[in-house]
C-alpha positions as a Markdown table, in Angstrom:
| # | Residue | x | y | z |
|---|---|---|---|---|
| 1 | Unk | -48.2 | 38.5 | 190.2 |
| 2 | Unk | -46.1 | 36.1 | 187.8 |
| 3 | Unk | -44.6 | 38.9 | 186.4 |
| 4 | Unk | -43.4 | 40.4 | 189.5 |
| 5 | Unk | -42.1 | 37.0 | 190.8 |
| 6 | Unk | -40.2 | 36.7 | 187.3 |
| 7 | Unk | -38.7 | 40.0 | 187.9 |
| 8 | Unk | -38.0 | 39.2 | 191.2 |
| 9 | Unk | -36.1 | 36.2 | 190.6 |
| 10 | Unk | -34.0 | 37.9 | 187.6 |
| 11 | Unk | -32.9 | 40.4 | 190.5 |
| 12 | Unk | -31.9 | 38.3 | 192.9 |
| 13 | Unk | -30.1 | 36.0 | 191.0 |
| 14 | Unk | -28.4 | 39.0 | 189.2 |
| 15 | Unk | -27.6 | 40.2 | 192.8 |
| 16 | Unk | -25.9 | 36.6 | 193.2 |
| 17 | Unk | -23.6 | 36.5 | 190.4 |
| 18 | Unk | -22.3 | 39.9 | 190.5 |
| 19 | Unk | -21.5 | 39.1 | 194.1 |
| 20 | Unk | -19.8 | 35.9 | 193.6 |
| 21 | Unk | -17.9 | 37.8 | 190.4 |
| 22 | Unk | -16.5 | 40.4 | 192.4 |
| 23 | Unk | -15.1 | 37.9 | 195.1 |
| 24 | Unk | -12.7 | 37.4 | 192.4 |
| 25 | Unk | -12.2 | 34.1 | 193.9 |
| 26 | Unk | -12.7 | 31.1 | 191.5 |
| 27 | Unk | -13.4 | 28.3 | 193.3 |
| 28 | Unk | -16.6 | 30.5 | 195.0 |
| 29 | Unk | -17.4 | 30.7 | 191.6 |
| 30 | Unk | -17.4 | 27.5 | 190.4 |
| 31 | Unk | -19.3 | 26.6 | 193.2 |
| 32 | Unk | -22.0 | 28.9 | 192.7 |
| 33 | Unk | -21.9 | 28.3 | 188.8 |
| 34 | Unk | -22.6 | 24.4 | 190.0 |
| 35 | Unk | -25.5 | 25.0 | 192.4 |
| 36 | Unk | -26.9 | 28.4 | 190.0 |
| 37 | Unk | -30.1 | 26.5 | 188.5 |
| 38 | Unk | -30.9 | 24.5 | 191.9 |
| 39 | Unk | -30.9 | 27.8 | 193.0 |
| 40 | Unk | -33.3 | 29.2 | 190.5 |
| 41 | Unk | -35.3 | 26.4 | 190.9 |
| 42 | Unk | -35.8 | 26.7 | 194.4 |
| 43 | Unk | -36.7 | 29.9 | 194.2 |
| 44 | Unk | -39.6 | 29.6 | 192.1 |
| 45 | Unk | -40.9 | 27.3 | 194.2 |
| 46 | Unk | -40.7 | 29.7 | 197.6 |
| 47 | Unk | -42.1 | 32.7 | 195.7 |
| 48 | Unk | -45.3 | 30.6 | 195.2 |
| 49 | Unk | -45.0 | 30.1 | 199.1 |
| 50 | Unk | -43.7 | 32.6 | 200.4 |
| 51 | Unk | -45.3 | 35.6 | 198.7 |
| 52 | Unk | -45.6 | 38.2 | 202.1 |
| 53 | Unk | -41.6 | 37.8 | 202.2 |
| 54 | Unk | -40.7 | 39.3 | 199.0 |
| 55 | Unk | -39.0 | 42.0 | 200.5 |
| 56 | Unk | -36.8 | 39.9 | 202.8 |
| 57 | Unk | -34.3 | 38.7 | 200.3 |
| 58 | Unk | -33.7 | 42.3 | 199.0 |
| 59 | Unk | -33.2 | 43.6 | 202.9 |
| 60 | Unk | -31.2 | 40.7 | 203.4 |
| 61 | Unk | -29.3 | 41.9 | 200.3 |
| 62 | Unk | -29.0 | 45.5 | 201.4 |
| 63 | Unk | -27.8 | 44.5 | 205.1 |
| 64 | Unk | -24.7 | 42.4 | 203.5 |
| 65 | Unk | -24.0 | 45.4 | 201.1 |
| 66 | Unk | -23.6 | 47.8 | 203.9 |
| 67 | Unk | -21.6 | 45.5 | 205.8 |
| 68 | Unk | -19.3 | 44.7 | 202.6 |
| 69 | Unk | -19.1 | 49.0 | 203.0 |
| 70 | Unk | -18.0 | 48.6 | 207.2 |
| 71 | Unk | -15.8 | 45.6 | 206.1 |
| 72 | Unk | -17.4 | 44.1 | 209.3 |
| 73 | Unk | -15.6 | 40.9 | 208.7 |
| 74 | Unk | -17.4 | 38.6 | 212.1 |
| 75 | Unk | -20.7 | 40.3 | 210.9 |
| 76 | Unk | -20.3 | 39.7 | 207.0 |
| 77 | Unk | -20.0 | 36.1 | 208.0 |
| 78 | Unk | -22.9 | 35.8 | 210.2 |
| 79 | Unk | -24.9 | 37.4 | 207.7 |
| 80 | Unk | -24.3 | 35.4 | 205.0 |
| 81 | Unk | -24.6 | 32.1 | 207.0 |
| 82 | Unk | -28.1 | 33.2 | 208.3 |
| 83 | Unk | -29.2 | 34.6 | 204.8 |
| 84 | Unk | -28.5 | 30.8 | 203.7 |
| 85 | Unk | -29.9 | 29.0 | 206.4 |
| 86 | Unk | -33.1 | 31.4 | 206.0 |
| 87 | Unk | -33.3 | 30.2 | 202.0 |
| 88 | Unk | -32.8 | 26.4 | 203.2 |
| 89 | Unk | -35.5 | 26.7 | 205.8 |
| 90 | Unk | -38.2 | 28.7 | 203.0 |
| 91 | Unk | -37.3 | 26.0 | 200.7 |
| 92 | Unk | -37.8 | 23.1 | 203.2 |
| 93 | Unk | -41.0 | 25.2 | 204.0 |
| 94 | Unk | -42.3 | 25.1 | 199.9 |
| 95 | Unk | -41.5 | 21.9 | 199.2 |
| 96 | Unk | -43.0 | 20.2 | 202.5 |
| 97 | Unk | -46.5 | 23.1 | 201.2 |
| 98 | Unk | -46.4 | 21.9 | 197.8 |
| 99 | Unk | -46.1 | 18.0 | 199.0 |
| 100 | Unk | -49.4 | 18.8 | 201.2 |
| 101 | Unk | -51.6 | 20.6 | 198.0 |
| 102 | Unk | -50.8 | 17.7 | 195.5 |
């Protein structure tokens, strides 16, 4: 539903910035405050595309979080890098969806 998309966006961008705000590292955080709404804006476009992998963000959340816990520093990185590359390639996916429908 709209509503549950909205809700799921708020979430996982609040996820985001309380993340980059306890890295305590500023220039992170500049760079997520510069690429924030491109952010946003890609994800309203994969949760119209994407709707069967709402969950996957959230897991993909958890699985970080409980390598933050481990401090699993070689795993931490992989994680992050494939929890990037998997939003590039769902956004690619959208926009290539939405090109085809208009």
């Amino acid at each position: 539903s709209p509503d549950g998309f909205a809700l799921l966006a708020e979430t996982d961008m609040a996820f985001h910035d309380t993340f980059f705000k306890l890295s305590e590292h500023k220039r992170l955080q500049a760079a997520w405050k510069t690429i924030r709404s491109q952010n946003m804006i890609l994800m309203s476009i994969t949760s119209k595309t994407h709707m069967q992998q709402t969950r996957q963000p959230f897991q993909n959340h958890q699985d970080l979080l409980e390598l933050i816990k481990q401090k699993n520093l070689r795993n931490i990185e992989a994680t992050l890098v494939a929890h990037i590359e998997d939003g590039m390639q769902r956004a690619l996916e959208a926009i290539h969806t939405l090109r085809e429908e208009a």
